[in-house]
ROKE-224961 format. One record per residue (C-alpha): x, y, z; residue in three letters. Coordinates in Angstrom, 1 decimal, m for minus. Example, Ala and Ser with C-alpha at 12.3 -4.5 7.8 and 13.67 -1.06 7.14 Angstrom:
BEGIN
+--------+--------+--------+-----+
|     px |     py |     pz |  aa |
+--------+--------+--------+-----+
|   12.3 |   m4.5 |    7.8 | ALA |
|   13.7 |   m1.1 |    7.1 | SER |
+--------+--------+--------+-----+
END
This chain:
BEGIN
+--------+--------+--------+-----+
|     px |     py |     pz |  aa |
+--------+--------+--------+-----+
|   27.9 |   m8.1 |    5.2 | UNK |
|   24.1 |   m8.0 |    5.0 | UNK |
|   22.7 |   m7.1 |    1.4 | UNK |
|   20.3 |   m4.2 |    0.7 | UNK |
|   17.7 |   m6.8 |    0.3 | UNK |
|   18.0 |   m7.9 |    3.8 | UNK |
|   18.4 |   m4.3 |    4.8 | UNK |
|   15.0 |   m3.6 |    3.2 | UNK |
|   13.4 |   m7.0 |    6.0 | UNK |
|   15.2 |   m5.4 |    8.6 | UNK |
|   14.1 |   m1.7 |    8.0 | UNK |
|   10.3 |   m3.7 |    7.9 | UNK |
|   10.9 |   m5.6 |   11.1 | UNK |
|   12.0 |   m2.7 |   13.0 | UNK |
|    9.1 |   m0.4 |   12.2 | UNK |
|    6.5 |   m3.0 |   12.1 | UNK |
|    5.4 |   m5.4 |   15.0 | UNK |
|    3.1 |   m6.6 |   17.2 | UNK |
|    2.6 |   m3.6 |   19.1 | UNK |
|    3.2 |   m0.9 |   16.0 | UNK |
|    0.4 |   m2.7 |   13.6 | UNK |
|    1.3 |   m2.5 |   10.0 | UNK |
|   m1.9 |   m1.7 |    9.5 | UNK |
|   m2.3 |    1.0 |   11.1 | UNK |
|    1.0 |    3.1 |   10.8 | UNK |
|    1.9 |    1.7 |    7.4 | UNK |
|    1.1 |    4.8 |    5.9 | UNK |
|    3.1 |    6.9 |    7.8 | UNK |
|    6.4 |    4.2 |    6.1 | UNK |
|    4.7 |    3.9 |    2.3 | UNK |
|    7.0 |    7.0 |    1.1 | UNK |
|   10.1 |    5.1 |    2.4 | UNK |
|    8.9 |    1.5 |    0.9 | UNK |
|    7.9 |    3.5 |   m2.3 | UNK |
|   11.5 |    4.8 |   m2.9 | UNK |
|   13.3 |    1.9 |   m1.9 | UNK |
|   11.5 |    0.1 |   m4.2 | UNK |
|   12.4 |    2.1 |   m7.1 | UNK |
|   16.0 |    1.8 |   m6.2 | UNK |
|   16.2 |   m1.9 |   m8.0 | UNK |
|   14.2 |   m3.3 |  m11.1 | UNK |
|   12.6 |   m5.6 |   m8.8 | UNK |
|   12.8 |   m3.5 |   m5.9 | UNK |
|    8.5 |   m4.1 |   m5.7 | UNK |
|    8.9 |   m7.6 |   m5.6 | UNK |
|   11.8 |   m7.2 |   m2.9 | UNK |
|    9.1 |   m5.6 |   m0.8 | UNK |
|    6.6 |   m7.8 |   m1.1 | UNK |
|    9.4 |  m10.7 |    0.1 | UNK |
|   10.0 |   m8.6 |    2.7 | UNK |
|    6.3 |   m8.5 |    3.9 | UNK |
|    6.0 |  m12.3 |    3.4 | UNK |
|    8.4 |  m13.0 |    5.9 | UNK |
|    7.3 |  m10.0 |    8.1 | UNK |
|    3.9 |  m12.3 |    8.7 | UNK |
|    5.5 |  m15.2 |    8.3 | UNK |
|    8.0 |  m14.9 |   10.6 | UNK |
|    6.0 |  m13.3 |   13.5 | UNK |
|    2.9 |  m15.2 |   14.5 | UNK |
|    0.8 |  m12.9 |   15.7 | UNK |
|    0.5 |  m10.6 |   13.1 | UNK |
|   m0.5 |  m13.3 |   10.7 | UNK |
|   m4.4 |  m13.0 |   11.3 | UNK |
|   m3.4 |   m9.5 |    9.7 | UNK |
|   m1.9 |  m10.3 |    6.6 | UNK |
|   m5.1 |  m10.3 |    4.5 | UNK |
|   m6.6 |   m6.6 |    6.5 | UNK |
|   m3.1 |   m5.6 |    5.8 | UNK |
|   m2.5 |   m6.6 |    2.1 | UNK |
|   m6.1 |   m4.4 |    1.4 | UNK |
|   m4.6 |   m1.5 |    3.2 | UNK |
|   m1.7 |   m1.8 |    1.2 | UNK |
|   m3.7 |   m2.1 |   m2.1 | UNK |
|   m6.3 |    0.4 |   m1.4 | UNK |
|   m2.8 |    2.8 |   m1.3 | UNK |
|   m2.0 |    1.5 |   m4.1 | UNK |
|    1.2 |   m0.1 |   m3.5 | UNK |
|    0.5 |   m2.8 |   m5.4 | UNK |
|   m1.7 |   m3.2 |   m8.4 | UNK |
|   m4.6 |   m5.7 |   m8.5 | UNK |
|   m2.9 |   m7.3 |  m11.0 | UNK |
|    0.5 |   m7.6 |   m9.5 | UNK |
|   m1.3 |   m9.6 |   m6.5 | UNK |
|   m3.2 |  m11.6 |   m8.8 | UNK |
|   m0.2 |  m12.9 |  m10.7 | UNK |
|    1.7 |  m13.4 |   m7.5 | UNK |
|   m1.9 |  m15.6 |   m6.2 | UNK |
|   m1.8 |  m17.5 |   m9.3 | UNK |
|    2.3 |  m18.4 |   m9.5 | UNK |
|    2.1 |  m16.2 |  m12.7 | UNK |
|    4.5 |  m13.6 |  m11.2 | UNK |
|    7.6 |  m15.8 |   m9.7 | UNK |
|    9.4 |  m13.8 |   m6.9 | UNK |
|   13.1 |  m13.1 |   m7.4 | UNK |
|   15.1 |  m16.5 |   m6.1 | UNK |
|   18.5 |  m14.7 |   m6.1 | UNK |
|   17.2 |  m12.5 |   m3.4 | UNK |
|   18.0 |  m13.4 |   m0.1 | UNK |
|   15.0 |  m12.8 |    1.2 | UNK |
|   13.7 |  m15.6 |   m1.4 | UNK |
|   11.4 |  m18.3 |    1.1 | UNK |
|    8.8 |  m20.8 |   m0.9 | UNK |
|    7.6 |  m21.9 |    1.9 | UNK |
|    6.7 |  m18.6 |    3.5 | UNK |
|    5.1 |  m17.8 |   m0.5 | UNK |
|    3.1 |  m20.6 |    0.0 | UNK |
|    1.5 |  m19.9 |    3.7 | UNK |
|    1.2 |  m16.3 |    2.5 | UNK |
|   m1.3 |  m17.9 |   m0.3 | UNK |
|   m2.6 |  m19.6 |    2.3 | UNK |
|   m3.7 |  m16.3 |    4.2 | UNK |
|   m4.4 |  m14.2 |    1.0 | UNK |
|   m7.1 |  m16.7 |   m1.1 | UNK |
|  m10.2 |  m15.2 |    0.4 | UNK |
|   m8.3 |  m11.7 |   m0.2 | UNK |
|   m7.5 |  m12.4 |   m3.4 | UNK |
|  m10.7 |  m13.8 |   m4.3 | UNK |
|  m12.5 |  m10.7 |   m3.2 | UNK |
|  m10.0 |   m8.8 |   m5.5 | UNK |
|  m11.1 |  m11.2 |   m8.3 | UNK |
|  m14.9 |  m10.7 |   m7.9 | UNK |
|  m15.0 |   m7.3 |   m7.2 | UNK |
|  m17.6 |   m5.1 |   m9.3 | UNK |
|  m16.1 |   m1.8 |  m11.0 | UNK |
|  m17.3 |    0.8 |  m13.6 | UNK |
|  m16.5 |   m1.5 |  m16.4 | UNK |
|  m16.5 |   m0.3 |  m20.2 | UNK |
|  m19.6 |   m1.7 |  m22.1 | UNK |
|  m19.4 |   m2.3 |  m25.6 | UNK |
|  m22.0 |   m0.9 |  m27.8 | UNK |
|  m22.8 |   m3.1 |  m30.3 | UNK |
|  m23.8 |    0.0 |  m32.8 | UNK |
|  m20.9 |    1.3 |  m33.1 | UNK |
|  m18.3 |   m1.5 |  m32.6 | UNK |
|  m16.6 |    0.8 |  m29.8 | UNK |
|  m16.0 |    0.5 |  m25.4 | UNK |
|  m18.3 |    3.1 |  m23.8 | UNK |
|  m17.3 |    4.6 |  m20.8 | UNK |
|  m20.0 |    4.7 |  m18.4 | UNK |
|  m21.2 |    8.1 |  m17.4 | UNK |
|  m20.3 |    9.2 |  m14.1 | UNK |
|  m22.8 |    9.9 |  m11.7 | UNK |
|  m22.6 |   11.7 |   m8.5 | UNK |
|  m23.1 |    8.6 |   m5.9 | UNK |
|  m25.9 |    9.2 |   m3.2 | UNK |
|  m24.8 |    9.4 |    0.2 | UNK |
|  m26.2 |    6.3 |    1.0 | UNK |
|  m24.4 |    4.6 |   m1.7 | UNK |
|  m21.1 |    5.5 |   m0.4 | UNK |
|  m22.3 |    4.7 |    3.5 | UNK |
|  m23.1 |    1.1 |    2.0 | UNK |
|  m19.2 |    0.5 |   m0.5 | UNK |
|  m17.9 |    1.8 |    3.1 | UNK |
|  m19.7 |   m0.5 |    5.2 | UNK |
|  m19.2 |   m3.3 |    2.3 | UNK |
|  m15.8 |   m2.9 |    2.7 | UNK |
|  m15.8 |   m2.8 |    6.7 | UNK |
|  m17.8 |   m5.8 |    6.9 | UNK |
|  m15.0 |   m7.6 |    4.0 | UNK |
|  m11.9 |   m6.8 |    6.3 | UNK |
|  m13.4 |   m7.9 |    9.4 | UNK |
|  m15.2 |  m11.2 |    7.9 | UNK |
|  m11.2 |  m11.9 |    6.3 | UNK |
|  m10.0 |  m11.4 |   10.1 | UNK |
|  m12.4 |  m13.4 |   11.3 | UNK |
|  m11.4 |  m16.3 |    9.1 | UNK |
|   m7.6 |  m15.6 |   10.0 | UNK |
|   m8.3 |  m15.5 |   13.3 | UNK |
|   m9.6 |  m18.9 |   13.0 | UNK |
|   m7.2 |  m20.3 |   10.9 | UNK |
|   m4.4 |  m18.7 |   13.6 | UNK |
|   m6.5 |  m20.6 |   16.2 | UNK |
|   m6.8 |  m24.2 |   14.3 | UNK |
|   m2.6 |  m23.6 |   14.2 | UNK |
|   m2.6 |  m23.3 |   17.8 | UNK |
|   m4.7 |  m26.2 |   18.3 | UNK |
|   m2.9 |  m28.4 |   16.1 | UNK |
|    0.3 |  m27.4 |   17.2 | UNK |
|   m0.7 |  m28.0 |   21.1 | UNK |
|   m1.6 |  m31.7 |   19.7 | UNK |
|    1.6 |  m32.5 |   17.8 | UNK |
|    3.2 |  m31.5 |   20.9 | UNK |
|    1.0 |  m33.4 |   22.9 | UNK |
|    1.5 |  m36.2 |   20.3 | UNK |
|    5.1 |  m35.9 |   20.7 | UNK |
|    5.3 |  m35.9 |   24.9 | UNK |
|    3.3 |  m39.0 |   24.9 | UNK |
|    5.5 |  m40.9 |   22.3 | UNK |
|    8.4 |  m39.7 |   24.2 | UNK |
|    7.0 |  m41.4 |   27.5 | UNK |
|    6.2 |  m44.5 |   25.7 | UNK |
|    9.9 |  m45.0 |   25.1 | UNK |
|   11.2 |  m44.0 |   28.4 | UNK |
+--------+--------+--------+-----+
END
């Protein structure tokens, strides 16, 4: 009997591959991720397990998984925080799921860190304190020039392609390596015959 859990991977897998980039369509699927999430008390984690092994589990869409995550965060799926937490081992996934994989949580970090860094160096509107009164001042809101939002827009472009870029490579140093250890492994094998 499969469990709801493993429902939720399957749902994932079948919408999402190679060929129908979760980039590109997942908001067309949020509404559907959205409500099954609120179905269980850890129903956002369960998602999030479910995207782990997505990339995990399907090697060419893991030079994606860190365009993909911002997509996912600029929807607001997940908070900053949540992905943070998740980053930093302060938010533990839920074990009794079956969809429950360290190893695939610790590749995932592996594609996510210049994501996440991004995330934790990124500049926003932040309260100032004014020392007069003791009390957090909102700043005032401005109109943004045109130009202003042409260059966040273009900051942003230029951050999602440089994080492909360095999956791309990692994807490619994978390849390489993997090519070797097979390699490796052929010669060793005609050593002994």
């Amino acid at each position: 009997m499969l469990t709801p859990d493993y429902k939720l991977y399957i749902l994932m897998c079948g919408i999402f591959s190679v060929k129908r980039s979760p980039i590109k369509h997942w908001s067309l699927y949020e509404s559907i991720f959205q409500e099954l999430s609120g179905e269980h008390k850890e129903g956002q984690k369960r998602v999030f397990q479910a995207i782990i092994l997505l990339f995990m589990r399907n090697p060419e869409l893991k030079p994606q998984a860190a365009t993909f995550m911002k997509v996912v965060y600029d929807a607001e799926f997940f908070s900053e925080s949540f992905l943070i937490d998740w980053y930093n081992k302060k938010l533990k996934m839920d074990k009794t799921c079956c969809m429950y994989n360290s190893k695939a949580e610790r590749e995932m970090r592996s594609l996510l860190g210049d994501f996440v860094k991004w995330l934790t160096t990124a500049e926003y509107g932040e309260e100032e304190y004014d020392e007069e009164t003791g009390e957090q001042e909102k700043p005032q809101k401005e109109e943004p020039a045109a130009e202003v939002v042409e260059s966040e827009a273009a900051r942003q472009a230029r951050m999602i392609k440089e994080m492909q870029a360095k999956q791309n490579s990692k994807a490619e140093d994978q390849k390489v390596e993997a090519a070797l250890e097979e390699e490796e492994k052929a010669n060793n094998e005609e050593d002994i015959g």
